[in-house]
C-alpha positions in Angstrom: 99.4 210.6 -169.3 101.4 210.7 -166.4 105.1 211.8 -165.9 107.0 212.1 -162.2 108.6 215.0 -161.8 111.4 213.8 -158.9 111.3 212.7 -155.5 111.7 213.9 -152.7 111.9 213.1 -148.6 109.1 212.8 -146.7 108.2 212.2 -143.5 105.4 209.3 -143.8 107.6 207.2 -146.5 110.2 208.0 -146.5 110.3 209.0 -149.8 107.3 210.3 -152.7 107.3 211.0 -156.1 105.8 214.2 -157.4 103.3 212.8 -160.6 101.8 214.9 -162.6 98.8 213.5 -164.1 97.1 215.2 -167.5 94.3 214.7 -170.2 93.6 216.1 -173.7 91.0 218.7 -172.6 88.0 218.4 -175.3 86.2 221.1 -175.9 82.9 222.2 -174.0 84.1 220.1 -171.0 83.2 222.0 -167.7 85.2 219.9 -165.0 87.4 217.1 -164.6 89.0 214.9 -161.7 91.7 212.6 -161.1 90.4 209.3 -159.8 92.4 206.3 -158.6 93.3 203.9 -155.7 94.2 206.2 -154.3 90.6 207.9 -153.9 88.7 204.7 -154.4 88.2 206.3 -158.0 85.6 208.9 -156.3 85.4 212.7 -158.0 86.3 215.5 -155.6 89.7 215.4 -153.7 92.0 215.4 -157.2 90.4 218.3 -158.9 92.5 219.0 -162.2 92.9 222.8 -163.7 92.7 223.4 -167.3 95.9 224.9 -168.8 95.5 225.8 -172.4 94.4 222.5 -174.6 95.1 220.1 -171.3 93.5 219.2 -167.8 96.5 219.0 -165.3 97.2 218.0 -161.4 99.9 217.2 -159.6 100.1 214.6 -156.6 102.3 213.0 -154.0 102.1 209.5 -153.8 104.6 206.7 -152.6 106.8 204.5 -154.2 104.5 201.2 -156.0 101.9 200.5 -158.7 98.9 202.9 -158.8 95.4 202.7 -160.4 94.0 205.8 -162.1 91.6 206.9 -164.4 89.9 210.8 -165.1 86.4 211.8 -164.8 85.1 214.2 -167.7 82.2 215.8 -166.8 81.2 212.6 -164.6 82.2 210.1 -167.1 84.5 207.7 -165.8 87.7 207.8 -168.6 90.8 205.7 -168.8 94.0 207.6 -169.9 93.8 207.5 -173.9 97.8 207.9 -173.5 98.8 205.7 -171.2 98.8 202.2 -172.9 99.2 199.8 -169.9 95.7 198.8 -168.6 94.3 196.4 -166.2 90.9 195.3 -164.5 90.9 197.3 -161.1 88.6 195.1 -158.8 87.4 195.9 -155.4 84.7 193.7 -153.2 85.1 196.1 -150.8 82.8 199.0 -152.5 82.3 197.3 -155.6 84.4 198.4 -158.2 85.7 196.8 -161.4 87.1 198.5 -164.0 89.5 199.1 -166.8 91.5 201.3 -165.4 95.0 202.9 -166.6 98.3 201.8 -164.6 100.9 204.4 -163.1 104.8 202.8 -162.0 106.0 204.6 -159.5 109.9 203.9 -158.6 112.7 205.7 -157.5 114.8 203.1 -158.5 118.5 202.7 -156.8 118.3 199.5 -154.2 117.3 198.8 -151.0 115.3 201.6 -149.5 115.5 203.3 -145.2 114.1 206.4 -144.3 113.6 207.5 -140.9 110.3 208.3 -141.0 106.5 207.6 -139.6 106.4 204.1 -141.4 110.2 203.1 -141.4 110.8 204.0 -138.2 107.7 204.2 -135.1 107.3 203.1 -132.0 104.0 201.7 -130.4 103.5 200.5 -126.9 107.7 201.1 -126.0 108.8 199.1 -128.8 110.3 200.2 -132.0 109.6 199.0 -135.5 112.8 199.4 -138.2 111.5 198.4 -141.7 113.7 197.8 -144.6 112.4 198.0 -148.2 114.2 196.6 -151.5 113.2 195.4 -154.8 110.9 192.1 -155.4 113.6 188.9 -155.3 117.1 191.5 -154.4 117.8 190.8 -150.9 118.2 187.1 -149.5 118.8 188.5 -145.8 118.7 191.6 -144.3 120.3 192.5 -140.9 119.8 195.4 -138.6 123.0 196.5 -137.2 122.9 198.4 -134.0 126.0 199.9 -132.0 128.9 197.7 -130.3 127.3 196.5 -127.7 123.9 195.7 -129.1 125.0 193.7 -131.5 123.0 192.1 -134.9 119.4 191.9 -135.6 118.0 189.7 -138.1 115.3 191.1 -139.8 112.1 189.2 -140.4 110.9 189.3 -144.3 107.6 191.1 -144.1 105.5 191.4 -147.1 105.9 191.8 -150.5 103.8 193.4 -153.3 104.2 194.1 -157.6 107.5 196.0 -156.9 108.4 195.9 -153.8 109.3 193.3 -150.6 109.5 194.8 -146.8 112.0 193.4 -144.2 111.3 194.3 -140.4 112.7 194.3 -136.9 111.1 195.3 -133.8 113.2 195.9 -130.8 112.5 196.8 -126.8 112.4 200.4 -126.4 111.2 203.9 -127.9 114.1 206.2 -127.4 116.3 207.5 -130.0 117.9 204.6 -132.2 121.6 204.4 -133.7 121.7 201.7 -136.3 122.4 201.1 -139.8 122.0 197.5 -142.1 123.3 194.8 -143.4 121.9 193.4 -147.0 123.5 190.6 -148.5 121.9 190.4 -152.0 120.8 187.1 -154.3 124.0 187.2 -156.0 126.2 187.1 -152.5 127.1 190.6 -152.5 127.0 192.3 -148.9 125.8 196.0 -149.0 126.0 198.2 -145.6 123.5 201.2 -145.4 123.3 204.0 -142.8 124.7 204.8 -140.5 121.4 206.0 -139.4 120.5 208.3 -135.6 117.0 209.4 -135.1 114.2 209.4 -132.9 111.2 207.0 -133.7 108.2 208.6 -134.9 105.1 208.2 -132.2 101.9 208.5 -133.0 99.6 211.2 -132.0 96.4 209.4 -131.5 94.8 209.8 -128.2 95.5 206.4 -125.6 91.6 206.7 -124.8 91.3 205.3 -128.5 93.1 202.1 -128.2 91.0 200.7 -125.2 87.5 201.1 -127.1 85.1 198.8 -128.5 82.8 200.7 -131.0 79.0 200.5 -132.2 77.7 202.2 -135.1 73.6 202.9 -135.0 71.9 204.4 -137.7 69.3 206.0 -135.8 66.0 205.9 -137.9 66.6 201.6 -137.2 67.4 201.2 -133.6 64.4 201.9 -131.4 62.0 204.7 -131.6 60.1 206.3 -128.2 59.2 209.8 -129.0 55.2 209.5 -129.8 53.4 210.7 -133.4 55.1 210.9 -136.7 58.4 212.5 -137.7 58.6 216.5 -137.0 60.1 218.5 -139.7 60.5 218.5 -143.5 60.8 214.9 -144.9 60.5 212.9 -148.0 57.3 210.8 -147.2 58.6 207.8 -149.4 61.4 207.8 -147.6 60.9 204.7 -145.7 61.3 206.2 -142.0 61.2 203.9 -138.9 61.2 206.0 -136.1 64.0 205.5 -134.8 65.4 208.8 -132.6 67.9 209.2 -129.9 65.6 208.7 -127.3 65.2 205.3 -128.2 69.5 204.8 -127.5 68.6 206.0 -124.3 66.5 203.8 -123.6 68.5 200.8 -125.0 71.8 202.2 -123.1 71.8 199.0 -120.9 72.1 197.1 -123.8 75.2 198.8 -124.8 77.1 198.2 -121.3 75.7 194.4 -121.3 77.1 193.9 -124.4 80.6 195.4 -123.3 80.7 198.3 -126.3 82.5 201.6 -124.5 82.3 203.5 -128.2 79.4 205.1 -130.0 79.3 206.1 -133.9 76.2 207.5 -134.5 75.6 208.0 -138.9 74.4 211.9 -139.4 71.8 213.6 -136.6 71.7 216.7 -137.8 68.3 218.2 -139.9 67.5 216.7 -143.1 65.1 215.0 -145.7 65.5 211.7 -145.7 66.2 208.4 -143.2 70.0 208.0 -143.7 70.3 211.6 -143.1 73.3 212.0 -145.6 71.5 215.0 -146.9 72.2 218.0 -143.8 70.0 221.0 -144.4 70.9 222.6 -140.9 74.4 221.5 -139.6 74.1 223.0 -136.1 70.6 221.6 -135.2 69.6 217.9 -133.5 66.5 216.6 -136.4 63.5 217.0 -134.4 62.4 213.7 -136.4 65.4 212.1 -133.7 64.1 214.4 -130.7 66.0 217.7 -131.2 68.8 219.6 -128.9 67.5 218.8 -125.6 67.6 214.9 -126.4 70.7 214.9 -127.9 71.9 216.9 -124.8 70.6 214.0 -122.3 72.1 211.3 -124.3 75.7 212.8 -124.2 74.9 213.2 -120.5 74.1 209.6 -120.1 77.2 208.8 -122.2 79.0 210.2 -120.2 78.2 208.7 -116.7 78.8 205.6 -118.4 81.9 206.4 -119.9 81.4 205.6 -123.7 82.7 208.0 -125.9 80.9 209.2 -129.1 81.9 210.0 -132.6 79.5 211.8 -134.7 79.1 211.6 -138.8 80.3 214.6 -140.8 79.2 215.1 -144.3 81.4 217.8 -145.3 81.8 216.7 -149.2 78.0 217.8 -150.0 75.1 219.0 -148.7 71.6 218.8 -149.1 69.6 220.8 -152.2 67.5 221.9 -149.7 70.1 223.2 -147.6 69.8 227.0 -147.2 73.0 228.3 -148.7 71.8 226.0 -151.9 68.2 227.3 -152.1 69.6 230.8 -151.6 71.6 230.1 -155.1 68.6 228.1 -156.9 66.7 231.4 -156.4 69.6 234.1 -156.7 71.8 233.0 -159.3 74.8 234.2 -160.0 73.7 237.4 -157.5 73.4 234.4 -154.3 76.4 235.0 -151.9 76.6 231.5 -151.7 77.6 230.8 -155.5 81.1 230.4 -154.4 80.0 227.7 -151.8 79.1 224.8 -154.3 81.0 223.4 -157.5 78.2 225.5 -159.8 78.8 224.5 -163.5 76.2 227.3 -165.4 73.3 229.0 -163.8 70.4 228.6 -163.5 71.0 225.8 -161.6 68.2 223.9 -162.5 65.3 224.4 -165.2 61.8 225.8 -164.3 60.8 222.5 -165.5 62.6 220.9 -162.4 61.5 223.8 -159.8 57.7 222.9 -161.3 57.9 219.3 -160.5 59.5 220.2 -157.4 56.6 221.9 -156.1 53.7 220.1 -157.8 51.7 217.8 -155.6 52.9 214.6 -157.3 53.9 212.2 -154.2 57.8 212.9 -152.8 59.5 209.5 -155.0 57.7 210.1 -157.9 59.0 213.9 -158.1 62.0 212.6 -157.1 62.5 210.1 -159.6 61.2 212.8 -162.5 64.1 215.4 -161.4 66.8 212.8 -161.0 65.6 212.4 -165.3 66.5 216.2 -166.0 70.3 218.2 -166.4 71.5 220.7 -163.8 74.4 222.8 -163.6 76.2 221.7 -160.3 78.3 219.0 -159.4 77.1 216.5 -157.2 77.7 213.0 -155.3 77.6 210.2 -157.8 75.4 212.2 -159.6 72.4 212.3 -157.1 70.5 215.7 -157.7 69.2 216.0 -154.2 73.2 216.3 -152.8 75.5 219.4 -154.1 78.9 219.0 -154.0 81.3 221.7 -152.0 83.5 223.6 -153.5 86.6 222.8 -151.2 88.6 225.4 -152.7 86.5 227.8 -151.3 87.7 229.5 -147.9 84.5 230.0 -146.5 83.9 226.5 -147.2 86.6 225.3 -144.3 86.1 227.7 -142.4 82.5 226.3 -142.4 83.5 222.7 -141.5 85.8 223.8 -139.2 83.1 225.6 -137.3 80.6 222.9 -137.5 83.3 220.3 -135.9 84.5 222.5 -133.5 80.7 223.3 -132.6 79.9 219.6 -131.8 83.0 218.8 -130.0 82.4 221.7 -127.9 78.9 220.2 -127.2 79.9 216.6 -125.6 81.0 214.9 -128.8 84.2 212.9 -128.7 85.5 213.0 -132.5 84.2 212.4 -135.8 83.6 210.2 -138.6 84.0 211.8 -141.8 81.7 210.5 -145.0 83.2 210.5 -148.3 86.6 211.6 -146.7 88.1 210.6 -149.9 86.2 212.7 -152.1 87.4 215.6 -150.1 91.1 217.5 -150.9 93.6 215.8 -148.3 94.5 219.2 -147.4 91.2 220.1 -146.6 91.5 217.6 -143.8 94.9 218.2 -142.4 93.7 221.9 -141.6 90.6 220.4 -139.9 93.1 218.3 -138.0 95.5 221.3 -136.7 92.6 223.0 -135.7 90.8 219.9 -133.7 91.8 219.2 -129.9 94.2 216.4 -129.4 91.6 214.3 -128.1 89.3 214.0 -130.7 89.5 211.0 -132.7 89.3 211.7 -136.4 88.4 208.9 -138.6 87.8 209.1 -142.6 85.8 207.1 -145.0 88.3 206.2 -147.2 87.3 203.2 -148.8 90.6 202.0 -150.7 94.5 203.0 -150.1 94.2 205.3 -147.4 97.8 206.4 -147.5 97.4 209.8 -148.5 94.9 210.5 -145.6 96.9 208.8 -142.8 98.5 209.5 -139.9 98.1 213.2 -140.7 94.5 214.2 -141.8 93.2 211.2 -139.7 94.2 209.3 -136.7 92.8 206.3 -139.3 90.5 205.7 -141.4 87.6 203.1 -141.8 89.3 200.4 -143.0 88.3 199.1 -146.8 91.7 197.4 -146.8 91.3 194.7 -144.1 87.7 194.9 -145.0 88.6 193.6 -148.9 91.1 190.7 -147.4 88.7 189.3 -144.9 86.1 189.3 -147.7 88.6 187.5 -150.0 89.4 185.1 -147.2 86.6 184.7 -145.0 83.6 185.2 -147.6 84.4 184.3 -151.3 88.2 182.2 -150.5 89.5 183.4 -153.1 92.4 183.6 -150.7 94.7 181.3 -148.6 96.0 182.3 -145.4 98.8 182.0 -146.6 98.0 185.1 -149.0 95.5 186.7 -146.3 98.8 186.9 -143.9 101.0 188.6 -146.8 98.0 191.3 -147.1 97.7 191.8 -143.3 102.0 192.2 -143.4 101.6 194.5 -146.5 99.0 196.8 -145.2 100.9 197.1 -141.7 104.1 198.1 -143.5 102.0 200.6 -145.9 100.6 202.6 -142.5 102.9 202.0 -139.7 101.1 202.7 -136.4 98.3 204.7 -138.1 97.1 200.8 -138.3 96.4 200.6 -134.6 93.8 203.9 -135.0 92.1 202.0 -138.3 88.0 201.6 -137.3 88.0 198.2 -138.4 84.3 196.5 -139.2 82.9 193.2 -141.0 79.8 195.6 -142.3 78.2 198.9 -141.7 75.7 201.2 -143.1 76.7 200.9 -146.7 77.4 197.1 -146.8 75.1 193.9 -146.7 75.7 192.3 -142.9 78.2 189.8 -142.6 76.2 187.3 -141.1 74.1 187.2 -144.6 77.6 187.0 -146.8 78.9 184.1 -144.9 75.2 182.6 -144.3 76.4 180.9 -141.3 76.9 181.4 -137.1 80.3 179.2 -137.1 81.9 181.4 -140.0 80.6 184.8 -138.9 82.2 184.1 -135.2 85.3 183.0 -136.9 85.6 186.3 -138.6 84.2 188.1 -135.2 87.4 186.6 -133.1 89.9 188.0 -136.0 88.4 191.5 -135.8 88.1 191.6 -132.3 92.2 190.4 -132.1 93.5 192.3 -134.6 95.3 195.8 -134.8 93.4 198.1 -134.8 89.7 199.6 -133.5 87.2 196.8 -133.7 83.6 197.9 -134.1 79.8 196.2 -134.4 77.0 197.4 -136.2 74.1 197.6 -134.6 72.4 193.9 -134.5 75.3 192.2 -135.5 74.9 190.9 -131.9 72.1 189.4 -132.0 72.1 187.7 -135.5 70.1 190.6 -137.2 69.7 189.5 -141.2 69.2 192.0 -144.0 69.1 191.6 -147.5 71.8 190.3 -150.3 70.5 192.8 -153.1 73.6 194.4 -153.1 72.4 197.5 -152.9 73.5 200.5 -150.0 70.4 199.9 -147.9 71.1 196.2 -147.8 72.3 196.1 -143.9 69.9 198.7 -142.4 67.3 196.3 -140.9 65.1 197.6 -137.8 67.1 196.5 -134.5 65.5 193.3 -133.0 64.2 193.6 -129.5 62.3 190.4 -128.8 64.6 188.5 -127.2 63.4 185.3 -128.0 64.2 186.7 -131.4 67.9 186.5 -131.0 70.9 184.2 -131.6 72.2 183.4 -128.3 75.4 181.7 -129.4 76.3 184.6 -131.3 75.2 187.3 -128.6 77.3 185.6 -125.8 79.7 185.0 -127.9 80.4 188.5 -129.0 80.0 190.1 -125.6 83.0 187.5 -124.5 85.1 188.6 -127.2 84.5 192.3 -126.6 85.3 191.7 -123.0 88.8 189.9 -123.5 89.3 192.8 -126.2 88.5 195.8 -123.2 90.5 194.0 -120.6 93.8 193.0 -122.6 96.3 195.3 -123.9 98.1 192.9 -125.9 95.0 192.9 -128.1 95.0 196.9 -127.7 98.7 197.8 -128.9 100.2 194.2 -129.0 103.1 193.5 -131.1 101.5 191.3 -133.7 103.7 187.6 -134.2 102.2 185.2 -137.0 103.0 181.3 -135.6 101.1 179.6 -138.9 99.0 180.8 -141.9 98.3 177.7 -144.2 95.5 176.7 -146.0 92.8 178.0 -144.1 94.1 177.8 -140.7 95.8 180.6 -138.9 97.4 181.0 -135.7 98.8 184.4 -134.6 99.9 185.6 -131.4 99.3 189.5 -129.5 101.9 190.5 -127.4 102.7 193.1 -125.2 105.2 192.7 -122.3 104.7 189.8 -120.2 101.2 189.5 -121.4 100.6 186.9 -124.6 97.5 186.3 -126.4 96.9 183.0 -128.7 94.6 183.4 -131.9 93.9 179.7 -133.7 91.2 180.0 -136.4 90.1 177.2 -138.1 88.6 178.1 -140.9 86.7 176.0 -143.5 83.9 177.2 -146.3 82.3 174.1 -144.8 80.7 175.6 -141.8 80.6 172.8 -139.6 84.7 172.4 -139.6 84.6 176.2 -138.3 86.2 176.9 -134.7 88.1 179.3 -133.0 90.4 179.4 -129.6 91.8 182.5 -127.6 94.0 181.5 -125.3 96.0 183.6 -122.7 99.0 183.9 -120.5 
């Protein structure tokens, strides 16, 4: 069940509700977790304490309709108390399930708070946002002093409870105002008055005027002779890919316009993707090592594209040191305290026998992955124990690792399964980071708990899930797209200009294959790269670069493409001219955002910033040959 226990002020909305969410707690159960929207139902960040016959936690969370569920022991678990149930879907990592429904409302009417997404400035504007219940208000007006006069106030977005109202006015200072909401039934209702300052946000400016690219090493270009140095899983489908080989293809980088890197993890460890860190202060010698790593920041550096590393702070490998130390150890290992251990041993001798025999890596794999262990661990994977966040040696861990790295030439970090890590967790990482490191988290769903204080942003699922809606299955209008753009703007306020926005990466089939044609793709390309927010490319999205449709995490990571002749011209040139526009205009950077027309499946927006104004018309048609796109500018 769920029960709120009050609200009270906050200074990202305004106003949150303090929920306490709870289970019948059966008995032999070792662990549980509160999964939800707001977590992209993923174990870790929500852990729940067992007090007497019940698992309890309590959580902040904003005014609206939430999507939870519990997991017992790794079984996913709707609430058995909590009769209202719907489907939960989501393209965007592939969810659907039943899951249980949580209303949050404070009730009362329309709703102002000075606060981070009520109140903000971006670029020397200011952004005042009204709130009120679905269908209440027929106009809202922002009232400012005397001799400012009366602001009408544009009617935003709406979602299951709520609708948002907004005005944007020149100027960041502080702001007298109050406003003016004449209801459905005629009445006129004055609110405020209100004096504050606007909140600003905190993100570094070096940010804004970035284009990124994300290379998974092991498939971009490999130059380093022989085979890959260090401890490996042989069926692990390597490469060869290493850092030498970006070096090498740095040119490529500045042709293409790019002035951002986001390399998935470097650091030592068994397999390809890397996602599995047995030594977190050590290059992998399979990409080349320390003295590689230190040439390519060097290079980076002389050609001023900044670089973002991958953190994989919610688990490490089983091979990791600190693990093995417990395997062997036990309950003696000073490391028991480090991982989320559920009994010890750890494992059977019957896995530790199968992990030494001679059998071939996959097939030992495959053969462990069959038995039980006593640890928690990402989506159940055997090869990647889960951290106990709790832990303060844990942090201070992370922290040292980050801090190491930044120390060392890196510009920020990416952080893998942010969501399945305590919020908290993060916002300590984020005192204790310099200003200028840009700190982005993979939260794949509602990243409101997460933004703009434990990241600058976060990757963002959100648009992600619209454009796929819109651009790949249209299940969506634009009229409908527009309202979802509107509705994730008022949600994050100016953390939306830090988002990393992306039509695929690492863990998702490539665009190009989704839509299956040029026209579409670009049409999609000339949204992200004139939209809020960070746009990025994955490697060999440039040049046309297919993968596979099996839906499966691996889908995307094809080898990069060298041979020229290989390469889609259209959609090379293309891109490099959009990236291009993107560096050079700052309307497209921190412009004001003005919809002209979203109907059917055409939409025209415009960026503005100043005296500068960008035009956006996309055509858009699941008939590829009725696909076009103009960017205009004045």
């Amino acid at each position: 069940m769920y029960k709120i226990f009050g609200f009270k002020p906050d200074r990202k909305f305004g106003r949150v509700a303090i929920v306490e969410f709870s289970i019948p707690a059966e008995p032999g159960r070792k662990y549980a977790y509160l999964l939800g929207s707001f977590n992209a139902f993923n174990e870790g960040s929500f852990r729940m304490r067992k007090e007497g016959d019940r698992w309890r936690t309590a959580v902040k969370l904003p005014e609206g309709i939430w999507h939870y569920a519990f997991s017992i022991d790794g079984e996913f678990t709707p609430d058995p108390e909590n009769p209202r149930r719907e489907t939960y879907r989501r393209l965007s990592y592939k969810f659907e399930r039943e899951t249980s429904v949580a209303v949050i409302d404070g009730g009362g009417g329309p709703f102002h708070a000075p606060s981070a997404t009520y109140l903000y400035t971006v670029a020397g504007r200011t952004h005042v946002l009204l709130r009120a219940k679905v269908g209440a208000v027929a106009k809202a007006t922002l009232v400012l002093p005397e001799s400012e006069g009366m602001v009408g106030m544009r009617r935003k977005a709406r979602e299951g409870l709520f609708e948002y109202f907004e005005a944007v006015l020149p100027g960041d200072g502080e702001l007298e105002y109050s406003f003016e909401v004449r209801t459905r039934k005629g009445l006129i209702r004055r609110m405020g008055p209100f004096r504050a300052v606007p909140y600003r946000p905190e993100t570094s400016r070096w940010v804004y005027e970035r284009v990124f690219y994300q290379i998974m090493p092991d498939r971009f270009e490999g130059v380093l002779p022989g085979t890959p140095r260090g401890r490996a899983f042989c069926g692990e489908q390597f490469h060869g890919g290493d850092l030498a080989g970006i070096i090498k293809r740095l040119g490529h980088l500045e042709e293409l316009g790019v002035n951002a890197l986001y390399l998935t993890p470097i650091f030592e460890s068994m397999t390809y993707h890397r996602y599995d860190v047995t030594d977190y202060f050590s290059i992998d010698r399979k990409l080349g090592g320390w003295g590689v790593f230190r040439e390519l920041v060097r290079e980076l550096k002389k050609r001023d594209i900044r670089l973002i590393l991958d953190g994989v702070f919610h688990h490490t490998s089983f091979f990791h040191p600190y693990f093995q130390d417990v395997v062997r150890a036990g309950e003696r290992s000073e490391y028991r305290r480090f991982y989320r251990i559920t009994g010890f041993p750890v494992v059977p001798e019957q896995f530790l026998r199968i992990l030494h025999s001679e059998e071939p890596w996959i097939e030992r794999y495959h053969r462990m992955k069959s038995l039980d262990w006593n640890y928690e661990s990402f989506y159940s994977v055997w090869l990647m124990p889960r951290l106990n966040h709790d832990s303060p040696e844990v942090r201070k861990f992370i922290r040292e690792v980050m801090e190491y790295w930044l120390e060392r030439g890196a510009d920020g970090w990416r952080l893998d399964v942010a969501h399945g890590v305590p919020p908290e967790l993060w916002r300590e990482m984020r005192k204790a980071m310099p200003e200028e490191a840009y700190l982005v988290g993979e939260v794949m769903d509602d990243p409101r708990p997460w933004v703009p204080d434990a990241f600058h942003g976060t990757m963002n699922y959100p648009l992600y899930e619209l454009i796929l809606r819109f651009f790949v299955e249209g299940e969506i209008d634009a009229g409908e797209f527009l309202n979802g753009l509107e509705l994730l703007s008022a949600h994050l306020g100016p953390a939306e200009y830090a988002m990393y926005n992306f039509l695929d990466n690492h863990d998702t089939e490539r665009f190009l294959d989704l839509v299956g044609d040029r026209r579409r793709y670009l049409c999609a390309l000339a949204f992200l790269m004139t939209y809020k927010g960070i746009p990025s490319i994955f490697y060999g999205d440039e040049i046309g670069l297919r993968g596979r449709l099996d839906g499966g995490l691996s889908a995307g990571r094809a080898s990069m493409v060298w041979d020229r002749g290989k390469w889609d011209t259209e959609i090379f040139e293309t891109t490099k001219r959009l990236i291009w526009l993107r560096r050079r205009s700052r309307a497209l950077q921190l412009g004001e955002f003005v919809p002209v027309r979203f109907q059917g499946r055409t939409m025209i927006y415009e960026r503005v910033l100043g005296d500068e104004r960008v035009r956006v018309e996309i055509r858009y048609s699941m008939e590829p040959e009725d696909c076009v796109f103009h960017v205009t500018t004045s």
